[in-house]
N, C-alpha and C positions, 0 to 999 in steps of 0.2 A: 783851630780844631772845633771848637763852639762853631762857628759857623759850619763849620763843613756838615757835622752833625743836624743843623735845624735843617740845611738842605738834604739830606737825607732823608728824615722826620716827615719831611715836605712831600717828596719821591712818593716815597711809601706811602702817603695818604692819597695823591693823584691815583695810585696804580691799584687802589684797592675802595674804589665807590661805588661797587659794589656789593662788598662784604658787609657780613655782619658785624656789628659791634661789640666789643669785650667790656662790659661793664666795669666800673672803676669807681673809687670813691668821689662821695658829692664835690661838685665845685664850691671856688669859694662863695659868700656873700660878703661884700665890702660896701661902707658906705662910699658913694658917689661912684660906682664902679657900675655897672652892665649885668643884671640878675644872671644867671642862666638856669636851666632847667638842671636837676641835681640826678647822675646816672644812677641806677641802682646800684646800691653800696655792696662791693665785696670783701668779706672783711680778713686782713692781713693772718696767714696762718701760724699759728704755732706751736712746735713742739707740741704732739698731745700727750698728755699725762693720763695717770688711770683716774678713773672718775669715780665720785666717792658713791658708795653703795646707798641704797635707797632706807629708808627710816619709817617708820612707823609713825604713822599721824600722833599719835597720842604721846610719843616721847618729847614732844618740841614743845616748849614753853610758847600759851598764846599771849602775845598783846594786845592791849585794845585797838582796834579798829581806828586809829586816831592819824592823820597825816602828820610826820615831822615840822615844825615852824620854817614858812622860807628863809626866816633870819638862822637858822641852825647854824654854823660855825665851827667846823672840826677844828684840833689842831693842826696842822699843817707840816705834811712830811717833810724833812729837809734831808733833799735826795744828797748819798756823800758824793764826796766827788777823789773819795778813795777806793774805788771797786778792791774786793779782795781775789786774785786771780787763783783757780785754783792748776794744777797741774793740767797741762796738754790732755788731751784724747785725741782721738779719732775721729770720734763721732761725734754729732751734737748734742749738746747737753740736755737733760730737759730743765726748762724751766718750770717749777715747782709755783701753786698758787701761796700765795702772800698775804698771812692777816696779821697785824701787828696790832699787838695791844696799847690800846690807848694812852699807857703812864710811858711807854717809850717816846710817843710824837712831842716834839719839843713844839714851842707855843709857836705860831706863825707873829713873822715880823708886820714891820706897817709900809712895806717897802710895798706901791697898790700893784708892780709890773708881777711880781710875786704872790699876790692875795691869790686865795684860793675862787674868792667868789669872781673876781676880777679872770682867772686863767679858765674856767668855768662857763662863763658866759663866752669868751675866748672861742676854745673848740667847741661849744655850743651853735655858735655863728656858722663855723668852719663846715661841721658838720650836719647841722639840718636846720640851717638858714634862719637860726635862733623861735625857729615853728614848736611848740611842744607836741605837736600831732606827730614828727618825725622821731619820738623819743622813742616808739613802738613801731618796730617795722619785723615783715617776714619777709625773708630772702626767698625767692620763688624760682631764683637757681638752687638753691641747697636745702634741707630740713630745720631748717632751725628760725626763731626771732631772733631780733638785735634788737639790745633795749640800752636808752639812755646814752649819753653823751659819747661815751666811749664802745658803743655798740657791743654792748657785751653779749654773747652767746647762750643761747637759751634752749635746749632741745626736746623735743618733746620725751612722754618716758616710752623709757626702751626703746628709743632708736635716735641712736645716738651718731654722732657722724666724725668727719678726718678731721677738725678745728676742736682747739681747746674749748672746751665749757665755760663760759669765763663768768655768768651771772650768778650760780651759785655762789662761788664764791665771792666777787661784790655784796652779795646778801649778809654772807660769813662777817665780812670786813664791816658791813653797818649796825648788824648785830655787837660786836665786837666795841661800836663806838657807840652804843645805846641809842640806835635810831630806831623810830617807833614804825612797824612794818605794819602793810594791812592785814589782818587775822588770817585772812587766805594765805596770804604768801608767806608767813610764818610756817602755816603745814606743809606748802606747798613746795619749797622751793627745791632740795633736795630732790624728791621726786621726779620734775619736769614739767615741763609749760605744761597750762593745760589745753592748749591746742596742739589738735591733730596734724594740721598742714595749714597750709594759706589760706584755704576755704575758710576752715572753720575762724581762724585767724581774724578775718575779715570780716566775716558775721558777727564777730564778738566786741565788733568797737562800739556797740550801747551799752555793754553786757556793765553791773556795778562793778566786778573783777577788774577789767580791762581798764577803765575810770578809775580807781583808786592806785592801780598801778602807775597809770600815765601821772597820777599826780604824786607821788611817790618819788618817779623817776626826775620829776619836773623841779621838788622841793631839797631834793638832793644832791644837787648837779656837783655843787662845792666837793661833797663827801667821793664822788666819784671822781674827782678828780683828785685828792688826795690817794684814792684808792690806787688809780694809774699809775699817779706819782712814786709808791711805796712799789707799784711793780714794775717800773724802771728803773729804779734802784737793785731791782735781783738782775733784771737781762743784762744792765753793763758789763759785767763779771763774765758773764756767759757767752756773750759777744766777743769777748778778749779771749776767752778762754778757745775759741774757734781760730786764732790765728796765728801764724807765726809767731817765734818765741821774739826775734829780733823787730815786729811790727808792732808788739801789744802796748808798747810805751808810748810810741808817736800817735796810737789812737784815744790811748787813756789821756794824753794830755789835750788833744781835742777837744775830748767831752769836759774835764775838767775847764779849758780856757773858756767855753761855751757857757756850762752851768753857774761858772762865777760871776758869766758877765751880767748887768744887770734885768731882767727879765730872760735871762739866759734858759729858765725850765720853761717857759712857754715853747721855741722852736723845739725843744728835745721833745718835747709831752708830746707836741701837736704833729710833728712829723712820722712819730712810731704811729698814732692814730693813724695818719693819711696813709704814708706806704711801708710802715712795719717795721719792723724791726730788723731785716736784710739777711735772717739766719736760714729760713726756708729756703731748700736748694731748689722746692719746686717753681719760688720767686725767682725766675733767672731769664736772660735772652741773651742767647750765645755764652751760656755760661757767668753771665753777668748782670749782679743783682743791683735791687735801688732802695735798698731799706736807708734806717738809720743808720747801721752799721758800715755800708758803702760810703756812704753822706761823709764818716768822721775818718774813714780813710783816705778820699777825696782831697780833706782840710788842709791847707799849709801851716806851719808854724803859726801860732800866732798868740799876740797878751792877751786875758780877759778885756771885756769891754765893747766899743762899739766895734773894733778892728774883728773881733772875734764873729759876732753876730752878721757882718758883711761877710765872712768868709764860706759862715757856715751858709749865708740864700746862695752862697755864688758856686758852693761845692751842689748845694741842693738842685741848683738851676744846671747844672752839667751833669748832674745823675739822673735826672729825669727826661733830660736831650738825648743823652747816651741810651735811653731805656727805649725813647719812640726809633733812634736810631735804628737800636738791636732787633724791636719788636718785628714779626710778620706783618706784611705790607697788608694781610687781611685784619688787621686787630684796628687800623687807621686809627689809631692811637695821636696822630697829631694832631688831632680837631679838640683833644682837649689840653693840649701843651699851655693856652693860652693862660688858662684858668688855672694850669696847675702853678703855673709862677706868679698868677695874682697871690695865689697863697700862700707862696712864699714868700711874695713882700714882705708880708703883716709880721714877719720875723724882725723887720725892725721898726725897733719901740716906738721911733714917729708916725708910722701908719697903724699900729696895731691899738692906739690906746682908744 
């Protein structure tokens, strides 16, 4: 079936060159691997929630102007691997933004496949070729910035768009763990970028603002990935909560075989980063999605461990065949199949370290 599908994949790319391109997240960078040029990032949708109303400059507590230390060090979320399901619906749930306070994070272990600074630099690679210049980007398909490792959502004020918000709250979450923010974006952040569009976006890379941010986003990567962390911990639930009553056990124990195995939260973090979480119905071809949630349906039985981590690149590497499969022959989407399985290599821990 894997074959039939890459010759499909294949088809569809001969019969459509040419079409335009559907941009897609960056390739990977591996050492000893083949650079390639990184597409413009589009970032996985979801669920949007209501956004918190705007604040008055003068209500927010300033800090000094200081960067975080790059040795900083959160504790270390330790994602359960008990979701609590709530009753069926209908509809999709929304997923609600997530700050946990700091005396609940239990201390990170020394186990390095697990370190935060270690998974950090991880989807750092993944994501913008470990460049700190890619930590600040504007999507020039949509309104908004993507800032930091996990491309968080930034939109200007009052126009706001169909994607969750997601750097407010990042901001909420480091506040929360007492990181030291730049004075600006302590007033600011609530609010919205203070760019207008791409133009101004773009003009603004000498600006001090723009500089304090990128090093900000650069000295905090650890924290944002704790941040991720604690918010993969709400979607599992939510995920389950989307499917049948007789399906939700065989996927719960996927993620559980996964998470237990030893560096098992890197492929979960890194994969919702790459293609999402698999809840948006507008993520689909032919009615058929490639999120995470696909990924762990995909999975067969199997122990925590190495057996587990092979199962989850082999379920990942047939989700993402099945998707150039499904896709329009004009999206030629299999010019980048190549790259999207280098990336799923580094799922296991002898290529990833």
């Amino acid at each position: 079936m894997k074959q039939f599908l890459t010759l499909a994949a294949a088809s569809g790319l001969l019969s459509a060159c040419t079409s335009v391109p559907v941009p897609v997240t960056p390739g990977l960078v591996l050492p000893n691997a083949m650079l390639r040029p990184a597409p413009v990032f589009v970032p996985q949708a979801d669920p949007v929630i209501a956004q918190p109303a705007a604040v008055n400059n003068n209500t927010l507590p300033v800090t000094p102007a200081i960067a975080i230390p790059a040795s900083y060090t959160p504790a270390a979320v330790r994602v359960s691997t008990t979701p609590t399901i709530a009753n069926s619906t209908d509809t999709i749930p929304v997923i609600p933004v997530f700050v946990a306070p700091a005396s609940t994070l239990p201390k990170a272990t020394g186990n390095s496949l697990e370190d935060l600074n270690w998974l950090a630099a991880r989807i750092m690679k993944n994501e913008a070729g470990g460049d700190p210049q890619k930590l600040l980007n504007w999507n020039e398909r949509e309104n908004f910035a993507t800032l930091g490792i996990g491309h968080f959502i930034w939109y200007p004020a009052n126009n706001k768009g169909r994607y969750t918000e997601s750097f407010p709250a990042f901001v909420e979450y480091a506040r929360a763990h007492n990181a030291t923010l730049p004075r600006w974006l302590a007033n600011q952040y609530k609010q919205g970028a203070p760019w207008a569009n791409g133009a101004t976006f773009s003009r603004a890379q000498n600006d001090p603002q723009y500089r304090e941010l990128r090093d900000f986003l650069q000295k905090s990567q650890n924290l944002q990935a704790n941040f991720m962390a604690a918010r993969l911990q709400q979607t599992i639930p939510v995920m389950l909560q989307t499917l049948p009553a007789q399906e939700r056990q065989r996927v719960q124990n996927n993620y559980q075989t996964v998470l237990k195995s030893p560096g098992g939260l890197y492929p979960l973090l890194d994969y919702v980063q790459f293609k999402g979480n698999g809840l948006n119905p507008a993520e689909r071809y032919q009615n058929q999605g490639w999120g995470l949630l696909q990924v762990l349906q995909d999975m067969q039985t199997t122990e925590p461990g190495p057996a587990a981590l092979a199962e989850f690149r082999r379920a990942a590497d047939d989700v993402l065949v099945r998707r150039i499969a499904n896709a329009p022959a004009s999206s030629r989407e299999a010019r980048y199949l190549s790259g999207w399985l280098n990336r799923i290599s580094t799922y296991n821990p002898g290529r990833s370290g």
